[in-house]
N, C-alpha and C positions, 0 to 999 in steps of 0.2 A: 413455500419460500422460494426466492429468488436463486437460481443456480449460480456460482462465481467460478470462474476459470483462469487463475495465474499464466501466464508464457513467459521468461524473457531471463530466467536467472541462470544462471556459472558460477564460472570462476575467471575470478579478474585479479593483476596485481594492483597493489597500491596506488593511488593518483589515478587510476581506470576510473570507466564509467560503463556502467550497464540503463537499459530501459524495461521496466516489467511492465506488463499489461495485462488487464482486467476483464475478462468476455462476462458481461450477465445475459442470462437464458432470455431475459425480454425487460424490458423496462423496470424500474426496481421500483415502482410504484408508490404507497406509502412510505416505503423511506426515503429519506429525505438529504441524506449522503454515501456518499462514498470515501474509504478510506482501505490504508494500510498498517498493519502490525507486524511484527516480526517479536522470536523469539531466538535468541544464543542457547547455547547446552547452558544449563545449569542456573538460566536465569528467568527470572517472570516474562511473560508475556508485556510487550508494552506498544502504545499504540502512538505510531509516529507522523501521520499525514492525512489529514479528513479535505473534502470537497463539498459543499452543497452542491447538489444538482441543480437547482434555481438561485441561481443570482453569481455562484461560484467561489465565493469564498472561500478560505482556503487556513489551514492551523496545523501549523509544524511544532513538533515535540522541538526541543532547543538542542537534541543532541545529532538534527540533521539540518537544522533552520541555516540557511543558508547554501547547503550542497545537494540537496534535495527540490525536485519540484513534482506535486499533483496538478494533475491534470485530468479533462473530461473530454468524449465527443457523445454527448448527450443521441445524435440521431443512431449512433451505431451501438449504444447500451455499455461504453467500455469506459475505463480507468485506466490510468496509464502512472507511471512514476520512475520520473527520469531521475538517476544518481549518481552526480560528479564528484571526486575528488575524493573517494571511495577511500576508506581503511580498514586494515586488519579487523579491529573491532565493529564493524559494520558485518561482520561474517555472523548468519543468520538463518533461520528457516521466514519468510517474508511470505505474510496470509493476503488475501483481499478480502475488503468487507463490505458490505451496505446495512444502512439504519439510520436511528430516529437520532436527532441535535448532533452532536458532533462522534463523527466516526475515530473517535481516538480511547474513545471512554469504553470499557469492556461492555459494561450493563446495557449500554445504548444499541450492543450488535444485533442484526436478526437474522445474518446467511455470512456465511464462511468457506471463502475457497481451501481449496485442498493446502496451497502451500507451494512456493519455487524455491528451492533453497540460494542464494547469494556466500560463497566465498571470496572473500580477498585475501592475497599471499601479500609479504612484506619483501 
């Protein structure tokens, strides 16, 4: 399986913006996106930003569509996801993934980074 490595989370207040970024071990091969999830204490798991790696299309969950952007540099193996306009409720443990159709659906995962956690203060 493809290795994934998070970098880029803190702590930010309100209206901040942070940028995380996605190292995979080499090319992610058979899959066929790249994506983000994140999980709050005490809530499910939910998956908020997919990429295709060909063609680049791009699917935001509706509770970041608009503040949120994915992104790719296919020659360097990485993911990126910039986050403007940040809220308390965006306070998070933020995974990186690759896999098959869209990187937002749990069942579609097939490698998972470790995790950067993401606080925002009010």
């Amino acid at each position: 399986q493809v290795r994934l490595a998070e970098s880029g989370g803190g702590s930010v207040q309100a209206g901040g913006s942070l940028r995380l970024s996605c190292s995979a071990s080499e090319n992610i091969g058979i899959n066929a996106c790249m994506g983000w999830f994140r999980q709050a204490p005490g809530k499910e798991r939910e998956g908020i930003a997919s990429i295709y790696r060909v063609g680049g299309s791009t699917y935001y969950d509706d509770s970041v569509k608009g503040r949120f952007t994915i992104s790719q540099d296919n020659t360097k193996n990485t993911a990126y996801l910039q986050m403007n306009s940040l809220k308390p409720e965006d306070t998070a443990m933020y995974y990186c993934v690759a896999g098959r159709r869209r990187c937002t659906v749990e069942d579609n995962i097939n490698s998972w980074g470790q995790g950067t956690q993401v606080t925002v203060s009010s």
